[in-house]
C-alpha positions in Angstrom: 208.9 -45.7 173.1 210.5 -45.6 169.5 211.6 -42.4 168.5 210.1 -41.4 164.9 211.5 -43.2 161.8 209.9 -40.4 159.7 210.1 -36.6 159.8 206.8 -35.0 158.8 207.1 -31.8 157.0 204.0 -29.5 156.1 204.0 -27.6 152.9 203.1 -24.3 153.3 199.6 -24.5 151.3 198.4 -26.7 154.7 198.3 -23.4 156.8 195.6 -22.5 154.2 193.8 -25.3 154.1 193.3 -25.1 158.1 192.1 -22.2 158.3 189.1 -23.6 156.7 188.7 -26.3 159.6 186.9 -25.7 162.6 189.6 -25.0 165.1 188.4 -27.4 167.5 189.9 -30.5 165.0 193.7 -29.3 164.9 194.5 -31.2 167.9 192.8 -34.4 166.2 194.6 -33.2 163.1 198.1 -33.1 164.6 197.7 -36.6 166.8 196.7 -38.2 164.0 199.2 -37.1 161.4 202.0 -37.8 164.0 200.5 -41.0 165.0 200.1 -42.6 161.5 202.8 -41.2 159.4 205.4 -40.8 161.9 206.9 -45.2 161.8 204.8 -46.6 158.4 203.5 -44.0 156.3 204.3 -46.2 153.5 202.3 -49.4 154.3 198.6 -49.2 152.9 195.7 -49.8 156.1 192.1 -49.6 155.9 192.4 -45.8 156.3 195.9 -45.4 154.7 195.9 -45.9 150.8 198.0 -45.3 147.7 196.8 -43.3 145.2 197.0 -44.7 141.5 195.4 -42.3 139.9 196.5 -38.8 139.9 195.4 -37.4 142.7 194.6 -33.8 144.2 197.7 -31.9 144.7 200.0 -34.4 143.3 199.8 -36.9 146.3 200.7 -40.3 146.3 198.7 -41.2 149.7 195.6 -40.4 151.1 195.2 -40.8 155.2 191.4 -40.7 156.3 190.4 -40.3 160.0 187.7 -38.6 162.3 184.2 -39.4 163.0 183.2 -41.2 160.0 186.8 -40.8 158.1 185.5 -37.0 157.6 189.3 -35.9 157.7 191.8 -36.2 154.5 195.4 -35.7 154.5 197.0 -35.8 150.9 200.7 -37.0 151.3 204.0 -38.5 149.6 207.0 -40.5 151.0 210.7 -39.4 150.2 213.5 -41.4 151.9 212.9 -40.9 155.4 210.1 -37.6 154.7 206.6 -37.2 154.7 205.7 -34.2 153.1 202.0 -33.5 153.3 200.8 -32.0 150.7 197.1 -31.0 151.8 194.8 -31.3 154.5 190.6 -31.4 153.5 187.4 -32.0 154.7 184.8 -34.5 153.3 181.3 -32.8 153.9 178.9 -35.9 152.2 180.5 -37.2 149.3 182.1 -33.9 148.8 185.9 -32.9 149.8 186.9 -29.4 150.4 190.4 -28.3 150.7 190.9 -24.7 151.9 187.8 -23.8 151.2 187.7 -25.3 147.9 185.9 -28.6 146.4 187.8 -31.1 144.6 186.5 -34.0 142.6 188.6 -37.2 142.2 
């Protein structure tokens, strides 16, 4: 196995956000961050997109995952770093981030 191409920082807002997550997702949270942003956090998939617009939290990618993409993780790329900016929730068409609803 590869060793990580890119080191994946949180910022410190993410604690916050979690702590409005059941904690029965972390572990789903933390596979999946690792898993997709660790070797091409960069290249757009069906669940991996660039944002154009300006996005929540100043973000330049959004990851999606979970049952029905119900997971968010707001992101950028520097050089070899991910830094992800925020972690949320889609409940319908709605997304909450620690605690909070955001429209796009």
């Amino acid at each position: 196995m590869m060793p990580p191409r890119y080191k994946i920082i949180y910022a410190v807002e993410t604690l916050t956000h979690l702590d409005f997550i059941q904690r029965k997702f972390y572990s789903l949270i933390r596979t999946s961050i690792a898993e997709q942003l660790s070797y091409t956090p960069d290249e757009p998939t069906r669940n991996r997109k660039f944002l154009r617009k300006p996005a929540p939290f100043g973000a330049s990618w959004e990851l999606r995952f979970g049952a029905g993409n119900r997971f968010r993780v707001f992101y950028d790329v520097t050089g070899d770093t991910v830094l992800v900016l925020a972690i949320g929730q889609k409940v319908g068409n709605r997304l909450f981030v620690g605690g909070e609803e955001y429209s796009r």
